[in-house]
FIGU-131455 format. One record per residue (C-alpha): x, y, z; residue number from 1. Coordinates in nm, 2 decimals. Each point is the difference from the previous one (the first is absolute). Layout:
xx->X	yy->Y	zz->Z	n->NUM
...
This chain:
xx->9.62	yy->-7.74	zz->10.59	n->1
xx->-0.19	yy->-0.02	zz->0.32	n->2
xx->0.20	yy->0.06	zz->0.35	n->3
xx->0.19	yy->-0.29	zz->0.12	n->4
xx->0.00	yy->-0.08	zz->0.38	n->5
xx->0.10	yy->-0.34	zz->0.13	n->6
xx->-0.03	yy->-0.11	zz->-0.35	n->7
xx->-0.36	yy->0.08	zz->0.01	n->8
xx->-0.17	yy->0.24	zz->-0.23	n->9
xx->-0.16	yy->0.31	zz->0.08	n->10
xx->-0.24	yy->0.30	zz->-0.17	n->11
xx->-0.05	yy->0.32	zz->0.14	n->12
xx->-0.34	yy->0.04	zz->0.05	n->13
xx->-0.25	yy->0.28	zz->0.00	n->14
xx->-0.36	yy->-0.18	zz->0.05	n->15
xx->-0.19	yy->-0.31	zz->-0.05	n->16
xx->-0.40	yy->0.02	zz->-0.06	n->17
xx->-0.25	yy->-0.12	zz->-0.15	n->18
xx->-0.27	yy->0.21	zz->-0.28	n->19
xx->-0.10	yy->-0.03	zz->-0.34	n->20
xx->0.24	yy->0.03	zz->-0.27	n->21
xx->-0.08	yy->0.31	zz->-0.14	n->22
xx->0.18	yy->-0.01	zz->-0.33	n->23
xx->0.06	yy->-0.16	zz->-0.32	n->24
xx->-0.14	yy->-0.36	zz->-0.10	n->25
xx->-0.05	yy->-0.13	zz->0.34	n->26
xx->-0.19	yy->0.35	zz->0.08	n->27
xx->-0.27	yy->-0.12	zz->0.31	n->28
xx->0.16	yy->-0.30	zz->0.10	n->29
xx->0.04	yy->-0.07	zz->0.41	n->30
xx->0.35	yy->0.03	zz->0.00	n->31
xx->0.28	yy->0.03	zz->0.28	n->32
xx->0.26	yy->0.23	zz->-0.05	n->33
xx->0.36	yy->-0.03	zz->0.09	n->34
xx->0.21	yy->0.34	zz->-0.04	n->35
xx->0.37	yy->0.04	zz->0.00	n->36
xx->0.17	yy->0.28	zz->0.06	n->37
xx->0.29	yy->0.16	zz->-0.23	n->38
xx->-0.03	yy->0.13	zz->-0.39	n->39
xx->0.21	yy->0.09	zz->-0.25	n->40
xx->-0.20	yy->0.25	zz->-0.16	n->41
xx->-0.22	yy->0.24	zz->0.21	n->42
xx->-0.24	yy->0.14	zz->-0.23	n->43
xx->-0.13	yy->0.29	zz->0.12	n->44
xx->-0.35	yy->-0.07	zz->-0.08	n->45
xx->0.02	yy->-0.36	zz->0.20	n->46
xx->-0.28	yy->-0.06	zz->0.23	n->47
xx->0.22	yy->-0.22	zz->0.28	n->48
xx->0.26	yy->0.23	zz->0.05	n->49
xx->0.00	yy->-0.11	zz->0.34	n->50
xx->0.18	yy->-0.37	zz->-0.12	n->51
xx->0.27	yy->0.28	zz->-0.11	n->52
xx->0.22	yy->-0.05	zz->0.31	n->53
xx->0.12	yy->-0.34	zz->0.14	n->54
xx->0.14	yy->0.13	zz->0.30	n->55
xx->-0.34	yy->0.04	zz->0.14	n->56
xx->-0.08	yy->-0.40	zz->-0.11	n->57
xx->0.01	yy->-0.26	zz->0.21	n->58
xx->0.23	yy->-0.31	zz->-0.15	n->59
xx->-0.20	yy->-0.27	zz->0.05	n->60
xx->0.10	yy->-0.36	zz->-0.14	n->61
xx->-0.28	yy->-0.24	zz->-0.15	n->62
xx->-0.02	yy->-0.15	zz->0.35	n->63
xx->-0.13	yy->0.30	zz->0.14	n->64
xx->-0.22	yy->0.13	zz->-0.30	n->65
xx->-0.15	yy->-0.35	zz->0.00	n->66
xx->-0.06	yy->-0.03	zz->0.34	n->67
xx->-0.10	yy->0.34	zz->0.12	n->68
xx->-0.15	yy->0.09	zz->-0.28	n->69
xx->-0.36	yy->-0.04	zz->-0.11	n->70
xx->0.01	yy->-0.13	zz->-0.33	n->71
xx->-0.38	yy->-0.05	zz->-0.04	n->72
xx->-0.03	yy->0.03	zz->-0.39	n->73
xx->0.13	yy->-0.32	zz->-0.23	n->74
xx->0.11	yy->0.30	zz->-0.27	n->75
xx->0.31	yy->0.22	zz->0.17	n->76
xx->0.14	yy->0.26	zz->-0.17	n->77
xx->0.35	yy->0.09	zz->0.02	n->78
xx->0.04	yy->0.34	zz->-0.05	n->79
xx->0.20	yy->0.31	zz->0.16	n->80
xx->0.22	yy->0.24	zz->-0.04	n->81
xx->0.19	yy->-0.21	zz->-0.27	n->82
xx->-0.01	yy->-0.39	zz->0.10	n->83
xx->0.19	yy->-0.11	zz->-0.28	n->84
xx->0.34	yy->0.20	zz->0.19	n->85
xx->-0.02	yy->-0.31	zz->0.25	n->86
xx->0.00	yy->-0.42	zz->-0.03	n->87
xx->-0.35	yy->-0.11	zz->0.05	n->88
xx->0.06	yy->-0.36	zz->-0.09	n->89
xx->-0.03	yy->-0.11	zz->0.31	n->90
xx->-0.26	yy->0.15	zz->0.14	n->91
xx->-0.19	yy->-0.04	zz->-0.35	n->92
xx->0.03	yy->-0.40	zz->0.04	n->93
xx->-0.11	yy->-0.01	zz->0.37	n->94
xx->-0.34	yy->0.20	zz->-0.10	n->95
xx->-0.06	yy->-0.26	zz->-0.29	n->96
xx->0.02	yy->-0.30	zz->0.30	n->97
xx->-0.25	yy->0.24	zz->0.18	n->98
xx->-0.18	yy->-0.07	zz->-0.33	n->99
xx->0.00	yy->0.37	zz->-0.10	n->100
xx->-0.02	yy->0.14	zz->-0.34	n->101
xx->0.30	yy->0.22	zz->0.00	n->102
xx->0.02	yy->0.35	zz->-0.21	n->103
xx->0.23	yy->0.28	zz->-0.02	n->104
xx->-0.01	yy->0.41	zz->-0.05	n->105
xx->0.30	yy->0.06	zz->-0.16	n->106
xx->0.12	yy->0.34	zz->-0.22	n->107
xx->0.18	yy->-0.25	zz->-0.22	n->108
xx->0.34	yy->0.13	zz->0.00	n->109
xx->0.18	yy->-0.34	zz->0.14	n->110
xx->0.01	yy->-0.32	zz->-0.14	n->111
xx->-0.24	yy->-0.28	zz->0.21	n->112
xx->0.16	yy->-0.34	zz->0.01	n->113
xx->-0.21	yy->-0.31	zz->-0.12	n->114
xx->0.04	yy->-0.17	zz->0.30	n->115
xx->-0.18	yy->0.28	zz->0.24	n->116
xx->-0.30	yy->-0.18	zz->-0.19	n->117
xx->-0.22	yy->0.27	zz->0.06	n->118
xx->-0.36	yy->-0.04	zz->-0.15	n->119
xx->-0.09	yy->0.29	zz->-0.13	n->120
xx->0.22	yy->0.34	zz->-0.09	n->121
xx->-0.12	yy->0.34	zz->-0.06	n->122
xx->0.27	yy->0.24	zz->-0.09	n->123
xx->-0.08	yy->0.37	zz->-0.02	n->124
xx->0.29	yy->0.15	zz->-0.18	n->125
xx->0.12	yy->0.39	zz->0.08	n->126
xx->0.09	yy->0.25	zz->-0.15	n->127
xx->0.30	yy->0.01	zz->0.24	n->128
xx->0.14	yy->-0.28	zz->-0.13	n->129
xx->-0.12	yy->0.14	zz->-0.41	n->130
xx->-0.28	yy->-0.29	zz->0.07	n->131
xx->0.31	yy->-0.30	zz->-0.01	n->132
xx->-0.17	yy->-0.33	zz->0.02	n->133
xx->0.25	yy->-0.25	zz->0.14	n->134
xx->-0.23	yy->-0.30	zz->0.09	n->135
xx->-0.27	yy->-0.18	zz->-0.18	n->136
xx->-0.35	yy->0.12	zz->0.13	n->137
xx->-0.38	yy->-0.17	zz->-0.01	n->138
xx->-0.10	yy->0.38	zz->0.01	n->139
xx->0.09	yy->0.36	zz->-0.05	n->140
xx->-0.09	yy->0.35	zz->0.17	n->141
xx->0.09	yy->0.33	zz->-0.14	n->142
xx->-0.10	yy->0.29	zz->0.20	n->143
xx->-0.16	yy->0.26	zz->-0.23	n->144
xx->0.19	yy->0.34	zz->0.10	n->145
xx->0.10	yy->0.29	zz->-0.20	n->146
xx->0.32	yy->-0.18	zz->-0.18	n->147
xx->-0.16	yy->-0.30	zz->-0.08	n->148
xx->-0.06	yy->-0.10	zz->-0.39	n->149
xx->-0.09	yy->-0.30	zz->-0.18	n->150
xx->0.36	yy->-0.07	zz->-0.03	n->151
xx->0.09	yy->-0.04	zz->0.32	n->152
xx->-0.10	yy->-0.34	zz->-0.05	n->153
xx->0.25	yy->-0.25	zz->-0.03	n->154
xx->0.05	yy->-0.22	zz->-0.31	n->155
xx->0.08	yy->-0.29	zz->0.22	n->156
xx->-0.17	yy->-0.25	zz->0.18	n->157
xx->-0.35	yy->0.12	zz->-0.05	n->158
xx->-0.24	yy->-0.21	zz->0.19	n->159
xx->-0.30	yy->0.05	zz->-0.28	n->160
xx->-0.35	yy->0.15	zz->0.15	n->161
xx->0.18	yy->0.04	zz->0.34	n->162
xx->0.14	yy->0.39	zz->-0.06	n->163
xx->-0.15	yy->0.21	zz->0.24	n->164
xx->-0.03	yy->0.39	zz->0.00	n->165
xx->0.00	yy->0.15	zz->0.32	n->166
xx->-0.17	yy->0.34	zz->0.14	n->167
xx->0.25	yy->0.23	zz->0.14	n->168
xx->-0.07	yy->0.04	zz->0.36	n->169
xx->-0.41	yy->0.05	zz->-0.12	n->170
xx->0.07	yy->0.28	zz->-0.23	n->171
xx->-0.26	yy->0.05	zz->-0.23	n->172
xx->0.29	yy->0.13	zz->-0.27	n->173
xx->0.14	yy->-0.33	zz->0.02	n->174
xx->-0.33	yy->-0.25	zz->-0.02	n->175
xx->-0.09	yy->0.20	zz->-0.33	n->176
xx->0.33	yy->-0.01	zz->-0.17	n->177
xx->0.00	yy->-0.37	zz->0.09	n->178
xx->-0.31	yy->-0.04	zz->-0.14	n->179
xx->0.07	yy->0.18	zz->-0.34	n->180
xx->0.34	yy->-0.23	zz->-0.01	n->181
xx->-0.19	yy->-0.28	zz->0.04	n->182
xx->-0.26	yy->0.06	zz->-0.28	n->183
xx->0.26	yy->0.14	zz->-0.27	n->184
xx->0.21	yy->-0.34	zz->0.06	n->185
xx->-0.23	yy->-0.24	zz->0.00	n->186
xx->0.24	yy->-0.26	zz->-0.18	n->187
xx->0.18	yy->0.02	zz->0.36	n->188
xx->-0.29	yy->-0.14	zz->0.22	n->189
xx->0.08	yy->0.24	zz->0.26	n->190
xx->-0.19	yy->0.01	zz->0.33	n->191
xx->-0.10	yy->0.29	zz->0.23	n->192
xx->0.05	yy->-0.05	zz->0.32	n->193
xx->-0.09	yy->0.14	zz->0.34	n->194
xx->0.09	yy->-0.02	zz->0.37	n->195
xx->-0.32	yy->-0.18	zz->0.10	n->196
xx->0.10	yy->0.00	zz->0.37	n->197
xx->0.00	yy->0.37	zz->0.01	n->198
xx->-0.35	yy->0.01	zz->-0.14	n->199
xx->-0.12	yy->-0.19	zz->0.25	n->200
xx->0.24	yy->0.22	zz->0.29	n->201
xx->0.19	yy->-0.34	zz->0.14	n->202
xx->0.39	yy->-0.06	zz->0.04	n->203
């Protein structure tokens, strides 16, 4: 649950901007980003390690991210650190009256209520967690790295076309042995994917 002051809630956060999403189905899309800090995991290979630590987050309530914050893209992406680990409800409803289009980044180890009524979900499961898929997801990222096989992909809610295979950090190990995964399982209709906003060298 998010922090509780005055009966208002509050996320720790580590930085809100705006870029291209640079991932997944909504890969190129103007999108403004919302991090939170905190996660349950801490995969060694993760590119925001920085979200790692919420003492160095500000707690913000929606207020304040609302207001102070430029929100200049109609698709925000909630992502962190782990923002399942906190209740976004409220500050999921108050970007919808903004008429915002309202996703989330999650490693899919928590449940996500109905009522957040997010939009869109993209879970990227871990081998931390032995890739547990607790929430229902419009898309899923595995990254590629040296533990990673076919069945590593859940069995459960399988969002069909929408399975993306991840390159490890660039390594050229890891786009090749998505690509041969992808062409001897073609009844799977995997996906490769890439980190477009690293191509291009923006945040």
């Amino acid at each position: 649950m998010s922090k509780l002051v005055m009966n208002k809630a509050l996320y720790p956060i580590v930085e809100i901007f705006s870029s291209i999403q640079g991932e997944g189905f909504h890969m190129g899309k103007g999108s403004t980003f919302i991090r939170v800090a905190g996660c349950n995991l801490r995969c060694s290979w993760c590119d925001t390690q920085h979200s790692f630590d919420v003492s160095k987050a500000r707690w913000m309530s929606v207020e304040e991210i609302i207001e102070e914050s430029e929100i200049t893209h109609q698709h925000v992406v909630i992502t962190g650190g782990e923002p399942t680990l906190y209740d976004l409800g409220p500050l999921v409803q108050e970007l919808h009256k903004l008429g915002k289009y309202v996703a989330i980044e999650t490693n899919g180890t928590n449940p996500i209520p109905a009522d957040w009524a997010l939009d869109w979900i993209t879970a990227s499961p871990k081998p931390g967690s032995d890739f547990a898929l607790c929430c229902q997801a419009d898309e899923l990222k595995y990254v590629v790295d040296d533990e990673f096989t076919i069945d590593c992909i859940t069995k459960q809610y399988l969002p069909e076309g929408r399975i993306f295979l991840q390159v490890e950090s660039g390594r050229q190990e890891s786009a090749q042995k998505g690509y041969e995964l992808i062409n001897s399982h073609p009844d799977r209709r995997l996906r490769m994917g890439i980190q477009l906003h690293k191509i291009l060298d923006v945040r």
